[in-house]
N, C-alpha and C positions, 0 to 999 in steps of 0.2 A: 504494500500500500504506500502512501506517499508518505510524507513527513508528518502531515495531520490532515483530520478530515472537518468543516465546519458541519456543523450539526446543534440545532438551538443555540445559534449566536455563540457557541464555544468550538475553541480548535480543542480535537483530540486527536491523540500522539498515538503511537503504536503502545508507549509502555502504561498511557493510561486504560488500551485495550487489555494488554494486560493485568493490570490492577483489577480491573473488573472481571476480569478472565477468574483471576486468583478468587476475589472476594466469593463468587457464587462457589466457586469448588467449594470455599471453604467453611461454608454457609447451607448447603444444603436442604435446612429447613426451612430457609426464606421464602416467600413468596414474593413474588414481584412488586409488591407494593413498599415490602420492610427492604427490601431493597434498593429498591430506589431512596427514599426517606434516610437510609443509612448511608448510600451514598452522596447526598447533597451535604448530610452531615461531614462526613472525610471530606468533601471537596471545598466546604463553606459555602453550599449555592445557597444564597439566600436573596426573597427582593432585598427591598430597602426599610421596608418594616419588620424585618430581622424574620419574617417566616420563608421557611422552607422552600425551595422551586422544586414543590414535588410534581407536578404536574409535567414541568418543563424536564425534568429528568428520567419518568415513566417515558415519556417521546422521544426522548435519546435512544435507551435503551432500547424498545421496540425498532428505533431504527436502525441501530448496529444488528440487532439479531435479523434483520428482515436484509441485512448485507451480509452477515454471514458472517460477523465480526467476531459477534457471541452466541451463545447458547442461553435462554433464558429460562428458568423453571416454567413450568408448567401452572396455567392459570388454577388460582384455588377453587375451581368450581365445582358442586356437589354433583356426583353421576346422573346423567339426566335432566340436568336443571338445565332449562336456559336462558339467556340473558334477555331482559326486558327493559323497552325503553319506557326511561320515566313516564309517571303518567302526573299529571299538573292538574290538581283538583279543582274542581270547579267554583266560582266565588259570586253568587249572586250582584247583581251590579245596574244600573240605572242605564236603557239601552233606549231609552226616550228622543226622539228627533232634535238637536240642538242646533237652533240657525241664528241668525241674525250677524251682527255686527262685533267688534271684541268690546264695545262699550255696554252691549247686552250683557256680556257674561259678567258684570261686574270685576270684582277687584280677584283674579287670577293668582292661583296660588300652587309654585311648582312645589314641592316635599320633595325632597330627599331621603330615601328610601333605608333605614338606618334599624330600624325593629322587626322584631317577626311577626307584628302585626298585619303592617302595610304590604309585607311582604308576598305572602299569596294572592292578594287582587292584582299584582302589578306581574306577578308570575302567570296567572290566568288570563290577564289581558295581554300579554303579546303572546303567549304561547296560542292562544285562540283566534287571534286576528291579526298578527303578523303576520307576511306573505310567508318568510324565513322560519316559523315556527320561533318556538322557544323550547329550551331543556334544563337552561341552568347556565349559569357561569363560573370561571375559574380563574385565580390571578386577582390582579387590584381590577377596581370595576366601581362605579357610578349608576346609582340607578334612581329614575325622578319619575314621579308620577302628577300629571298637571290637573287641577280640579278648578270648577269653576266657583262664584261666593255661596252656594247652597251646595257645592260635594259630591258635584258629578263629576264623574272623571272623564277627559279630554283627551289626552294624549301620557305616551309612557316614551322614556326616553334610558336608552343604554351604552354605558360607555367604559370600557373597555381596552386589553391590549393593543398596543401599535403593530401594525404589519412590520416583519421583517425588514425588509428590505422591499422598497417601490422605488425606481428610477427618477419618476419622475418629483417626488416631492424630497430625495434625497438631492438630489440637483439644484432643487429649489433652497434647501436649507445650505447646501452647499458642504458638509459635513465630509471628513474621511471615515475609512470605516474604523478606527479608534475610537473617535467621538460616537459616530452611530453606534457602535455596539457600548458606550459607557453614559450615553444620556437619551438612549431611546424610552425609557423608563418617563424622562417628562413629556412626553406623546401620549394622548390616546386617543382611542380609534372611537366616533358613532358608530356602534356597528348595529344596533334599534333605532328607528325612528317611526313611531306610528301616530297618525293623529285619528283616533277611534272612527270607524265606517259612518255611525249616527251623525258626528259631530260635521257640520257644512256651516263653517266660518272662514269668511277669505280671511290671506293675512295673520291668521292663528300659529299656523308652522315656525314663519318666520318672527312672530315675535317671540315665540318659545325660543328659538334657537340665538335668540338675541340674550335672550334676559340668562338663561344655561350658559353662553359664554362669561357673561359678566360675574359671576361668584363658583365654574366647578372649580378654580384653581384655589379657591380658600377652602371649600368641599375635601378636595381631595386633600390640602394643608393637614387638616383638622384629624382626617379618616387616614390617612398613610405620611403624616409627616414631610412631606414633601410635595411643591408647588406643580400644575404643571404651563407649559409654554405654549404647545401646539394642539389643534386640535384637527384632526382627521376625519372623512367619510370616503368610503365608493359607493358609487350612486348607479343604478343599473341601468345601462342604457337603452333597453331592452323594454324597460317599464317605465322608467322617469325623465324627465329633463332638468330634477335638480332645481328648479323653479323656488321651492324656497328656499336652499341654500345662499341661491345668487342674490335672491334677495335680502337676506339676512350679513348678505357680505363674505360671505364667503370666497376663495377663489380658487376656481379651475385650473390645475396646473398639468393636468395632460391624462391618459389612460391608463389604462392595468393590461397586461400583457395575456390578462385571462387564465391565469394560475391564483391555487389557492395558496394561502399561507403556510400551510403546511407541505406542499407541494415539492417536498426533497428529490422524489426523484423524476419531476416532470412532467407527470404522467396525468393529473387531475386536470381536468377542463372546463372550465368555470365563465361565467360569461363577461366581457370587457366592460370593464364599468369604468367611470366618468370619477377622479380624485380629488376631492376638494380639501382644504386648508383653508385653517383660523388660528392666525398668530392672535396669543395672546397678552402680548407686551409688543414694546416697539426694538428692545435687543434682543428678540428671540432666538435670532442667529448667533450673536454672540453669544447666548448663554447655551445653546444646542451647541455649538463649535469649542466651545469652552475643555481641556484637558485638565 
């Protein structure tokens, strides 16, 4: 093999394959989970809120064993059983025709999504009427649910990991890949945006996406210790024209080459979507460019 391979934003070496070669020999009773958790531990992968990137290190390894790097035990799964995709409970909810004006809805009120209260309506409403579905999220993540002044809810918004690597808004920042891989963490991605089917309000989207830029970067301050700079979407151009992005200010800075994020070896085909950015200060660059 070469000298290293990138894989989740880390180079690995031949002897860290064998580190990992060594650990499961030497572990045998592991499961794939306690291993990976034990390896982020030996390695120090942690975000920046000092948890664990277990997630990001389950996807490593699945991907060394699917190259043939490693051998991975055997999933724990009980004879017969099979896996089931989540199922997202159902939450009673106000599905009443909402129109008029944004001066109709009175005084517009996003939440920030912080309790396990709020938490199943706003898991039921995009898992149910999002085009993308919903399952769950993993990683640092933002989540707002928008009510009107009597507590219907409007729209649900979710925010999330930065992609990889995108050309074009890497270009745009202007960043080497040092910086990219040590300050992609102040990026993140809209990867939800629904404004509920009932609700026909012009102009609703985009003040939403107005008034979310102006406070997630104290949001996320507060929740993960750390500001962020940039904000992200792709927008499918297949479905939308991004209409209230551009209105909202946002800016188009080029396409997607039509691969997924996860897309190690190529092979996924996903459809070209349209990349917009929302700097959130005026040295964004300088502080994305920052070593």
């Amino acid at each position: 093999m070469k000298d290293f391979i990138t894989l989740q934003n880390r180079n690995i070496t031949s002897n860290d394959i064998n580190f990992i070669r060594q650990l499961i020999a030497n572990n045998p009773a592991w499961g794939r989970t306690q291993l990976s958790r034990e390896l982020c531990k030996l390695w120090n992968w942690q975000a920046h809120n000092g948890q664990l990137k277990d997630m990001a290190c389950r996807t490593l390894l699945l991907k060394l064993n699917k190259l043939n790097l490693i051998s991975l035990p055997k999933k724990l799964i009980a004879s017969g059983s099979k896996k089931t995709k989540r199922i997202i409970p159902f939450i009673p909810h106000d599905t009443s025709i909402i129109e008029g004006n944004l001066n109709s809805l009175g005084t517009i009120r996003i939440e920030n999504i912080q309790d396990k209260k709020a938490l199943p309506l706003f898991n039921c409403l995009l898992s149910k009427y999002h085009y993308l579905g919903y399952s769950g999220s993993v990683g640092e993540n933002m989540k707002y649910i928008v009510f009107d002044q009597i507590h219907r809810p409007l729209a649900c918004l979710l925010f999330g990991s930065a992609a990889w690597k995108i050309a074009p808004r890497d270009s745009f920042i202007g960043w080497n890949s040092l910086t990219q891989k040590q300050n992609l963490f102040l990026i993140t991605n809209n990867m939800r945006f629904l404004i509920l089917p009932w609700v026909l309000v012009p102009n609703l989207a985009s003040f939403i996406l107005s008034k979310i830029a102006s406070r997630i970067s104290t949001d996320w301050t507060n929740k993960y210790n750390h500001p962020i700079s940039l904000l992200e979407t792709f927008v499918d151009r297949s479905r939308f024209f991004g209409t209230c992005y551009k209105a909202a200010n946002w800016l188009l800075v080029g396409q997607s080459k039509g691969r997924s994020r996860n897309d190690t070896f190529n092979s996924i085909r996903v459809p070209v979507k349209d990349i917009y950015l929302f700097p959130l200060s005026k040295n964004f660059k300088e502080v994305l460019n920052h070593e």
